[in-house]
N, C-alpha and C positions, 0 to 999 in steps of 0.2 A: 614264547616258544621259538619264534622264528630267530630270534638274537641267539639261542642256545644253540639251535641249530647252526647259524652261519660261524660260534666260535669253537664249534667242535669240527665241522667240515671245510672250513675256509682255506686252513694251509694245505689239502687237498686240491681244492676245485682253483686256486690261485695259484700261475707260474709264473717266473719272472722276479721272483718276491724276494729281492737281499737277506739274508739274516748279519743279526746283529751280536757282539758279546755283552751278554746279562753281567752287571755288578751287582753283589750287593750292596756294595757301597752307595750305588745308588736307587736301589731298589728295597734296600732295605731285610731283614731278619723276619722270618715269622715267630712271631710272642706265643704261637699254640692256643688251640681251642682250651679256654678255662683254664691258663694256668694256675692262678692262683683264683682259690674260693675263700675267702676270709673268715676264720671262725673254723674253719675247719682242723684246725691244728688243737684244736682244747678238749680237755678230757672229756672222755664220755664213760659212764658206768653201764655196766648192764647186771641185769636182774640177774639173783640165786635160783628166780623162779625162771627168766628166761634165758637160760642156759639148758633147761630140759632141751629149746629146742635146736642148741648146736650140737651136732655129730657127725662122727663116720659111719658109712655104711661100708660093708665088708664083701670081698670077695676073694676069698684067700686064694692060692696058686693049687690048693689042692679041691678049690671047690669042682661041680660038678654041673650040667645045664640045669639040674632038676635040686642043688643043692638053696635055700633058704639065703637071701639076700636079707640081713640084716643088718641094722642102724642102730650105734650104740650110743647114748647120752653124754655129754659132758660128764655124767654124777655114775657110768659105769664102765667104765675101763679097765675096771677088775676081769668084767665079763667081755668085753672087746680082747682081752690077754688071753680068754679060752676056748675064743671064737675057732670051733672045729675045722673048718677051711683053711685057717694061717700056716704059713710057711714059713718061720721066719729064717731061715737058711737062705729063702731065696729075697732078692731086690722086693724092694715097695713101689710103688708108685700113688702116691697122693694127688689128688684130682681139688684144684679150688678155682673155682669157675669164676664167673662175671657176675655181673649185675644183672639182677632179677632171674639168676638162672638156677636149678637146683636136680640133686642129681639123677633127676626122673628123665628128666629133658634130654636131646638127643646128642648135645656132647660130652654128656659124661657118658652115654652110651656106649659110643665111639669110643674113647677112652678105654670103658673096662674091655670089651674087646679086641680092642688093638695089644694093651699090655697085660693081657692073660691069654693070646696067643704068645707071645715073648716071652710068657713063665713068671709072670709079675704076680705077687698080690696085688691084690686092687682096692683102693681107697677113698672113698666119694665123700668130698667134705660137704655136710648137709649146714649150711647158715642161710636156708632160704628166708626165715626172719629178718637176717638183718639186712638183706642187698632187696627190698620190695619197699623202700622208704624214699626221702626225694636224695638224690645222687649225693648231692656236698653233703648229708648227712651222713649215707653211707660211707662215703668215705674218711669221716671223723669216725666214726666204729669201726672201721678198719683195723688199727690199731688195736684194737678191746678184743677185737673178734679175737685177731691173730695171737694174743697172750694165751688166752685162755684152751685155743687148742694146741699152744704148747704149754701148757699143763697138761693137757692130755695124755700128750708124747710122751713126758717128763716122770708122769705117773705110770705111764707104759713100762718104761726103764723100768721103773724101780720093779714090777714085778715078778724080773726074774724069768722072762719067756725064753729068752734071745735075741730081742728085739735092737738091732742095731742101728744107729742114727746114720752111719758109714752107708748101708742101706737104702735106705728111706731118698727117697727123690721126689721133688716137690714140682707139678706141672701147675704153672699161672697162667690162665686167659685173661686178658683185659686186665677187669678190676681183680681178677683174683692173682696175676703177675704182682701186683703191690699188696692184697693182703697176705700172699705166703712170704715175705718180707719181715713180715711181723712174727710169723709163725716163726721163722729160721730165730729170728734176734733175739724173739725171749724164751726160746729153746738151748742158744749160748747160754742167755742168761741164769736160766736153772740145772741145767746140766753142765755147765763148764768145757762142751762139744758142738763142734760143727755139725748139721745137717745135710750129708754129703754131696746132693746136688740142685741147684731150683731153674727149673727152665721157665723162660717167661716168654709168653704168648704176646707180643704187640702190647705190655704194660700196660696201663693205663695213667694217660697224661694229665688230662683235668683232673686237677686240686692237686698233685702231685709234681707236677712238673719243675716247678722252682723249689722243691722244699733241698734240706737236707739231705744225709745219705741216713739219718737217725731218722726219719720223717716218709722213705720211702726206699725201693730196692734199690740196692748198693753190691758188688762185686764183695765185700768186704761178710755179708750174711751167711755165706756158706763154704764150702770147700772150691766149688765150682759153680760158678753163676752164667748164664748165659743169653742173651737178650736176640728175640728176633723181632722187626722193627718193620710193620708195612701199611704204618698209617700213620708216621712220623711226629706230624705236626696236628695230627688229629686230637682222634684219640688216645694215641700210643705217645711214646716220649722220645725222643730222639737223641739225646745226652746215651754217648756209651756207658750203659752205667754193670756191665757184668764183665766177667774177662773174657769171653766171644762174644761180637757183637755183627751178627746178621745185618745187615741193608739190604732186604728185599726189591731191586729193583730201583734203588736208590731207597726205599724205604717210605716215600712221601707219599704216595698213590699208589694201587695196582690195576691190571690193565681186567675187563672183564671177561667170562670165560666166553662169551658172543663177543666177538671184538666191536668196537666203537658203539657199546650200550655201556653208559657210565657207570662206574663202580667208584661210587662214593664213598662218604666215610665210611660207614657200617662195614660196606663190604669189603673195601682194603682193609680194614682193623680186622675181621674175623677171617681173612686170607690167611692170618697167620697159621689157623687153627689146621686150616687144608693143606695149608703146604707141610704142617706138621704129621698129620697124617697120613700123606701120603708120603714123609721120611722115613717114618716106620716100615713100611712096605717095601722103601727102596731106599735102603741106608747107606748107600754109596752112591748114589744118584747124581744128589746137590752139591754142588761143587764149588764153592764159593773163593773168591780171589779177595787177598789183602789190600787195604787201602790207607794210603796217609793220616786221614781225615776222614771226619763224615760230612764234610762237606763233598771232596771228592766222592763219595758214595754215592752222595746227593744227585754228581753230575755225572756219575754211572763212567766215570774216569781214572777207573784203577786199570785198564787195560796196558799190556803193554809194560809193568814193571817189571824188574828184575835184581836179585830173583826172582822170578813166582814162589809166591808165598802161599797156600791155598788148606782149605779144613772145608769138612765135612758138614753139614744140617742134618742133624738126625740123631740117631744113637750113639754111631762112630766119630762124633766131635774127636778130635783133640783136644784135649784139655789143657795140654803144655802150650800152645799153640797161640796165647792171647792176639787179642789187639779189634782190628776194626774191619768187616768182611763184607763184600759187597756181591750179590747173590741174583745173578740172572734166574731166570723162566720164564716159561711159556706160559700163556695167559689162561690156557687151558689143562686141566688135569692130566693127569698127573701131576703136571706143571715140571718138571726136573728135564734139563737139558744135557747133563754130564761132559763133558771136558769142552762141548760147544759151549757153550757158557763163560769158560775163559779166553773167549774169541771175539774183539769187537763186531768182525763183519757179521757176528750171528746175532748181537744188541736184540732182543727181542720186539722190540715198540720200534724203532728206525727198522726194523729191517722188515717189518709187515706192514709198516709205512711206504715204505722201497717195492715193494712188491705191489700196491695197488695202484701205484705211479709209474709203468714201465718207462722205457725209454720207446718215443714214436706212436704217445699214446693219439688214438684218435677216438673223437664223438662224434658219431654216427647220428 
């Protein structure tokens, strides 16, 4: 305890202390937690029986507080096409969560509320079956999952509702950033159309990491793919793999909402989720500045280019706008800094560092 303590407080309580320039070169690449899980790339089947228990649950744009939350099977999508709530006039939004999560739990909550005030139907992809297994397994049925509810989709089409793919926008946390991958791929597949847009939450890097772009989310799956990244080497993936790509903070870590109480894996990986919703609220907010590299992301050293090159986190993305973004905030909530953000002397972590260091500090 005391060694944790003296390497979280040290560059503090020590003045005088030179710094040094970090190589990688000689320090070396992070390989990421669990890139590769072996065995994970081979087929898996699932049951005709257990497919009753993949579904959407519905909340159309026209539902109501008191209207009927219903969950439609794999084996009825006939009756999901006349689900009295739908809209289909208006945007979708599909909801595919993490591992072990389902959409009882409190971020798909958050979810159907944030985008049915915005006028969205709402869509809760229910596979709590297949993410409650050991991890590397879940993620070989990844792939299985993701075909099968684009059959779903695919049989949606066919029945003539309205129902547009152009529409339909796909939200990924974690592990659900790389099973809606699958949903997008074999929805080309059967339909001969893109899926119009898939945001992904901090992807999920173990077992994913090293594969292919056929193997995991790819820029190439949808019309518009978007990657926000705040747990890099974690759990998340760090490869720009969408045509905007977020660097939260550099993307490696996040700082916690009580400054200098650690926020580890879990909780930079699920930062993502916070900062997404609180985009929704404040779609012009996040301000995010263009970068070389994610390496420079990394070292939070995009400040200062020119031109400024800058896009939105939130609903108001640019989507013309590709490349690689490097995305100040505050450590606390709301979290969104707006145009201080593309300011070095405002660096979030140095500059709360700066401030508990004055100048003429004395101990008393």
């Amino acid at each position: 305890m005391l060694s944790a303590f003296y390497i979280l407080f040290a560059p503090i309580l020590i003045s005088g202390v030179s710094t040094v320039q970090r190589s990688q070169v000689d320090e070396g690449y992070s390989a990421g937690f669990y890139s590769d899980c072996p065995g994970s790339t081979k087929p898996a089947i699932i049951s005709k029986g257990s497919l009753n228990h993949l579904g959407i649950k519905v909340i159309g744009a026209k539902s109501t507080p008191v209207s009927p939350r219903r969950t439609y099977s794999y084996y009825h999508v006939k009756d999901l096409a006349k689900d009295p709530t739908m809209n289909y006039g208006r945007k979708t939004i599909l909801f595919v969560s993490g591992y072990l999560d389902n959409p009882n739990f409190p971020f798909a909550r958050i979810v159907e509320t944030s985008y049915r005030n915005l006028g969205y139907n709402v869509w809760l992809l229910d596979m709590y079956k297949f993410v409650t297994m050991e991890y590397t397994v879940v993620a070989r049925v990844a792939p299985e999952v993701g075909k099968h509810v684009a059959e779903m989709l695919y049989n949606l089409t066919r029945q003539d509702v309205g129902f547009d793919p152009k529409k339909l926008e796909i939200l990924g946390l974690s592990l659900g950033g790389q099973t809606m991958s699958f949903i997008a791929k074999s929805y080309y597949a059967l339909a001969g159309v893109k899926i119009g847009r898939l945001t992904a939450l901090d992807p999920m890097g173990p077992c994913f990491r090293n594969l292919g772009p056929e193997n995991r989310l790819d820029k190439s799956d949808a019309d518009f793919v978007e990657l926000i990244g705040t747990n890099i080497d974690g759990y998340g993936v760090a490869e720009p793999l969408g045509h905007v790509n977020f660097y939260v903070n550099g993307g490696e870590h996040q700082a916690h909402d009580v400054f200098f109480v650690p926020c580890e894996m879990i909780c930079s990986h699920l930062r993502s989720f916070t900062l997404w919703y609180s985009a929704l609220q404040n779609p012009n907010s996040f301000i995010a500045m263009e970068c070389e590299s994610v390496q420079q992301a990394r070292d939070k050293n995009c400040y200062g280019r020119k031109p400024l090159v800058t896009n939105l986190l939130g609903p108001n993305v640019n989507k013309t706008r590709h490349g690689i973004f490097y995305l100040a905030t505050n450590h606390a909530y709301p979290y969104h800094m707006g145009v201080k953000g593309l300011k070095r002397k405002y660096e979030p972590i140095s500059n709360d560092l700066k401030e508990l260091n004055p100048d003429g500090l004395k101990i008393l």
